[in-house]
C-alpha positions in Angstrom: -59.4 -149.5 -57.8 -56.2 -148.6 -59.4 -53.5 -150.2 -56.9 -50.8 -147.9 -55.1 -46.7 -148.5 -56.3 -44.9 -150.0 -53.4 -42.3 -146.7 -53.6 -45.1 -144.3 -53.3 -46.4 -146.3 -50.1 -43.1 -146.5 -48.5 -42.7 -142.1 -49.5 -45.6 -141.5 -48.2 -45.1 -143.3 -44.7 -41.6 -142.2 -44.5 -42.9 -138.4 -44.8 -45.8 -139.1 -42.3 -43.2 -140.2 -40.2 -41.1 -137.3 -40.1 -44.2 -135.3 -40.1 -45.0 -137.3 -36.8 -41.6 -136.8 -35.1 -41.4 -132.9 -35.9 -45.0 -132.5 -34.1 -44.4 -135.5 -31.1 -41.1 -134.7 -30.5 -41.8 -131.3 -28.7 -44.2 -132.7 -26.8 -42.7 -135.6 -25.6 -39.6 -133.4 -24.3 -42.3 -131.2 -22.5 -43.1 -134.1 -20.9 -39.8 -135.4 -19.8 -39.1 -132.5 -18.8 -41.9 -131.6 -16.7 -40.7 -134.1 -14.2 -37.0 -132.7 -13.4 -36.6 -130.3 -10.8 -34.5 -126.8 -12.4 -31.1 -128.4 -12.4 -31.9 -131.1 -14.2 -33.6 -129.0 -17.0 -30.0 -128.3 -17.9 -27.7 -130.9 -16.4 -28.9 -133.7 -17.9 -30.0 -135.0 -21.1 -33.3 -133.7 -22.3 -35.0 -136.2 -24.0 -35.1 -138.7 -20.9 -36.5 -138.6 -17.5 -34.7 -137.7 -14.2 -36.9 -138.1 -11.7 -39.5 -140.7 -11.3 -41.8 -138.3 -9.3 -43.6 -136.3 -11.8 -46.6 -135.9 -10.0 -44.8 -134.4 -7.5 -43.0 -132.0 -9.3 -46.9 -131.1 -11.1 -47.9 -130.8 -7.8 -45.3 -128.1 -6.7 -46.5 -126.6 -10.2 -50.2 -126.2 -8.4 -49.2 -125.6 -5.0 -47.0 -122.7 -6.0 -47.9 -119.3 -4.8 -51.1 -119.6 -3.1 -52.0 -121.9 -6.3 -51.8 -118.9 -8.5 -51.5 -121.1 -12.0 -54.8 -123.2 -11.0 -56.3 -119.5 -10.9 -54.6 -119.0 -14.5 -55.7 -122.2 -15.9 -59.4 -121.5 -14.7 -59.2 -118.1 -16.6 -58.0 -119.7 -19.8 -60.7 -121.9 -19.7 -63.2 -119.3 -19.0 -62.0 -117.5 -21.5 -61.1 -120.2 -24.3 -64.8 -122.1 -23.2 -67.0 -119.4 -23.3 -65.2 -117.3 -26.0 -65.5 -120.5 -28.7 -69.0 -121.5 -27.5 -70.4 -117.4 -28.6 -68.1 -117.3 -31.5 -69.6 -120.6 -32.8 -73.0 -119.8 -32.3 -72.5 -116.2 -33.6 -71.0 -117.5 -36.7 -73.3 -119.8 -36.6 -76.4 -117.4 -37.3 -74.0 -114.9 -39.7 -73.3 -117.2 -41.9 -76.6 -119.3 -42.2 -78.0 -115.3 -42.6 -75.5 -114.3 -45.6 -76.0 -117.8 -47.0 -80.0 -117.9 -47.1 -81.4 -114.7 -46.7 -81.2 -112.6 -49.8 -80.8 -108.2 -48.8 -79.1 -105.1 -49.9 -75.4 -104.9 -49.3 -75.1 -108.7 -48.4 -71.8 -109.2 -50.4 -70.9 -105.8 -49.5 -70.9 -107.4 -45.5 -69.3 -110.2 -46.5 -66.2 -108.6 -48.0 -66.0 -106.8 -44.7 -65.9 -110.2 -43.1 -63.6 -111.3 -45.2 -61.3 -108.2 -44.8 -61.2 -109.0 -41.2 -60.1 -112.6 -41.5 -56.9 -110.6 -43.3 -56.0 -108.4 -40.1 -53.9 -109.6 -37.5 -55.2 -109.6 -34.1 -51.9 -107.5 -32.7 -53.2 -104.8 -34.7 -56.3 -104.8 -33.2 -55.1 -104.9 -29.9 -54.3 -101.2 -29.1 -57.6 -100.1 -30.4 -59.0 -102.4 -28.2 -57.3 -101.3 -25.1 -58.2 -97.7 -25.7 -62.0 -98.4 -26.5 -61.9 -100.8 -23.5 -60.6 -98.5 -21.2 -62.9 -95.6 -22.4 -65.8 -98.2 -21.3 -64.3 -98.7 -17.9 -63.9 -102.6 -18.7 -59.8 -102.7 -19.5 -58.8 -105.2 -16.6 -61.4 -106.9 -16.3 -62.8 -110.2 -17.8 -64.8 -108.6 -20.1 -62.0 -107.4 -21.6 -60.7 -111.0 -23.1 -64.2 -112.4 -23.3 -66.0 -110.0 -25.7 -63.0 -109.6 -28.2 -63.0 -113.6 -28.3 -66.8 -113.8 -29.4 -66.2 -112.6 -32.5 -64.6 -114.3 -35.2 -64.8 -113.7 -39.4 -63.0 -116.7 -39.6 -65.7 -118.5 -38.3 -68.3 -116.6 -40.1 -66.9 -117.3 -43.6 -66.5 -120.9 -43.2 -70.2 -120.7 -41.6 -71.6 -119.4 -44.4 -69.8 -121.2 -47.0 -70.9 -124.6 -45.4 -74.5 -123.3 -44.9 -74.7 -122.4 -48.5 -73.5 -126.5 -49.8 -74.7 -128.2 -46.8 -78.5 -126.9 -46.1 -81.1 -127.1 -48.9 -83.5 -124.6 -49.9 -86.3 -127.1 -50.6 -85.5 -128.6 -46.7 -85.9 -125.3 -45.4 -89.1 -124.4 -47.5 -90.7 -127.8 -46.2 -89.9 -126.7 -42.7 -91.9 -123.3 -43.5 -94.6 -124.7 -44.9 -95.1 -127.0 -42.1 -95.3 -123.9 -39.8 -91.5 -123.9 -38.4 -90.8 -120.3 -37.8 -87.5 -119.4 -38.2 -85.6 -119.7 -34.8 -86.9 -123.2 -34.3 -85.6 -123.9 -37.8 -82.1 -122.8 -37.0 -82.0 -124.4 -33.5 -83.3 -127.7 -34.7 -82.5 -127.9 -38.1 -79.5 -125.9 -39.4 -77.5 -126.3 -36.6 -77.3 -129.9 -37.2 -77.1 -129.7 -40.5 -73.9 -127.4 -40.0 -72.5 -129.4 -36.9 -68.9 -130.5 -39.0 -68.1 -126.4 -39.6 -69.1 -125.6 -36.2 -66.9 -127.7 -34.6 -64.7 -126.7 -36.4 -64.4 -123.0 -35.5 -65.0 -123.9 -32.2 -61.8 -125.7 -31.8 -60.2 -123.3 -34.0 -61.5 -120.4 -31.8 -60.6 -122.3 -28.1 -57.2 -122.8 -30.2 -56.7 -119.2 -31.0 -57.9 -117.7 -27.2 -56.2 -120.4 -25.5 -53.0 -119.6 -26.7 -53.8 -115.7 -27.1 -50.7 -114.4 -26.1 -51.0 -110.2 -26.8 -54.3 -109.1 -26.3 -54.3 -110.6 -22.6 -51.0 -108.8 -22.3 -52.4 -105.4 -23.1 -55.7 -105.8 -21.1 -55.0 -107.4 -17.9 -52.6 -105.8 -15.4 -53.7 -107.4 -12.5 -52.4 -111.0 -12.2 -55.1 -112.8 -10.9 -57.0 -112.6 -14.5 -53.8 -113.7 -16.5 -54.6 -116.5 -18.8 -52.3 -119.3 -18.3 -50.1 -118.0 -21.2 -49.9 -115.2 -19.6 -48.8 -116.2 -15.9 -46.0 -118.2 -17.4 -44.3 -115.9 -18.9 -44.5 -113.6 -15.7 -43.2 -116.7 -14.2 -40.1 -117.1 -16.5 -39.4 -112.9 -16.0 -38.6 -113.8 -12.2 -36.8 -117.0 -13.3 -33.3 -115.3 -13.0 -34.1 -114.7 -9.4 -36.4 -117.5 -8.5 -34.6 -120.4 -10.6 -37.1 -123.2 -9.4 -39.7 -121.2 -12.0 -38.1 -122.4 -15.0 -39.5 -125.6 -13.7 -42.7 -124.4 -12.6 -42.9 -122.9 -16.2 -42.1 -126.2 -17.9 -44.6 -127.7 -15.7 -47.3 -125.6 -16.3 -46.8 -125.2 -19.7 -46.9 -129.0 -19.8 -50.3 -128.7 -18.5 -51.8 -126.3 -20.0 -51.3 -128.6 -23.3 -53.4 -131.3 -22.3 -57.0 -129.6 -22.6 -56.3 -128.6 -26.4 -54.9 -132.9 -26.7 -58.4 -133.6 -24.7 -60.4 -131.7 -27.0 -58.8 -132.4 -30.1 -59.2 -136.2 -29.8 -62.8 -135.9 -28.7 -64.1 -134.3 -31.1 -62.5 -135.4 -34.3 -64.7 -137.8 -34.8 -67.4 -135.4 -35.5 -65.6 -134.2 -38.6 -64.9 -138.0 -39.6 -68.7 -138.2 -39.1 -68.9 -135.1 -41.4 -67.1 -136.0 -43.8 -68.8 -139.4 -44.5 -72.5 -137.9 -44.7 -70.8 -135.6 -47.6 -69.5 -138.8 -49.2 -73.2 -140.4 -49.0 -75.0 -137.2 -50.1 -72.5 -136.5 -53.0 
């Protein structure tokens, strides 16, 4: 092992250490600042605490309202949750099917997929609203839930990863011992392919729990807002209502901690990932 200069150490720390201060440091003064009430926001100095109560002031957050944000928070979650669990398991079966099934016009689908990776949601979003509504579904769950299933994000890395990480010859083996096809997905793929997949799930929760326009254009009834959502309504009536700038901080201090939560439990599955690779390579 060739041994690593003491000044390209000490670079690399120092720029992990900035790194870590540019991504902490936000979240740190959401934190501080989820505890002051909405004078303090701006009276005092923002990177310290003012009030040694924050579970009060979390509290008020919940309370507020008739506890309209713990509504909100629900719907993110239904909506992040079951959104990224459909997504993962369509792309899933997409791209084990473009990997390892050989038909007419497969690369054909795939560039389509891989057009849609290249279009941002916004632009989706009016077409969306109109088909929606045509359906009878605009303002309803539905409308958040079925967009979020589908994701060509997810089925391009799905394929990609089905095509290095599952075998031909494991997948004859299973035929020839009589697997038929959905029992060799279910039991074998999917394990095979459980690094990429939980992978676009937390990249898909990520992407509909912070969905911002779509909800916007959907929902006009505030009881489905996702958390997002409801805080910016919240910070609209701010000017009037001054305590919701710290409801807002508040709530957007919680609504942080599931993607924190999820993040650290699960990255170990992609450490775990990425040492099988090591072995098999």
């Amino acid at each position: 092992m060739i041994p690593v200069p003491l000044r390209h150490r000490v670079i690399t720390f120092a720029l992990l250490a900035v790194a870590a201060v540019y991504f902490l440091v936000p979240v740190y003064w959401l934190a501080v600042s989820a505890t002051k009430s909405s004078g303090d926001l701006f009276g005092t100095f923002g990177l310290w605490f003012a009030d040694p109560r924050p579970l009060e002031r979390l509290g008020a957050v919940l309370r507020h309202d008739d506890g309209i944000y713990v509504r909100w928070f629900a719907n993110s979650l239904l909506y992040a949750g079951v959104g990224a669990v459909a997504a993962t398991l369509l792309s899933a079966a997409a791209g084990y099917a473009l990997a390892k099934f050989p038909f007419p016009g497969r690369e054909a689908v795939f560039n389509v997929i891989l057009a849609g990776v290249l279009i941002p949601g916004t632009a989706l979003a009016l077409p969306l609203y109109l088909l929606f509504s045509e359906l009878g579904m605009a303002n309803t769950y539905w409308a958040v839930l079925i967009p979020g299933v589908v994701s060509p994000f997810g089925v391009y890395l799905c394929r990609i990863y089905a095509a290095a990480a599952v075998p031909d010859s494991l997948l004859e083996a299973a035929r020839i011992d009589g697997a038929g096809e959905a029992r060799i997905f279910r039991g074998l793929v999917l394990r095979l392919m459980s690094p990429a997949l939980i992978t676009v799930f937390l990249f898909q929760f990520v992407h509909i729990w912070n969905n911002f326009f779509l909800p916007l254009v959907m929902l006009s009834d505030a009881r489905l807002y996702p958390v997002q959502l409801g805080l910016t309504a919240w910070t609209g009536y701010a000017d009037r209502q001054p305590v919701l700038y710290q409801y807002t901080v508040g709530g957007a201090f919680l609504s942080v901690l599931p993607l924190m939560v999820l993040m650290g439990a699960l990255q170990r599955y992609w450490r775990t990932g990425l040492a099988e690779g090591g072995v098999k390579a």
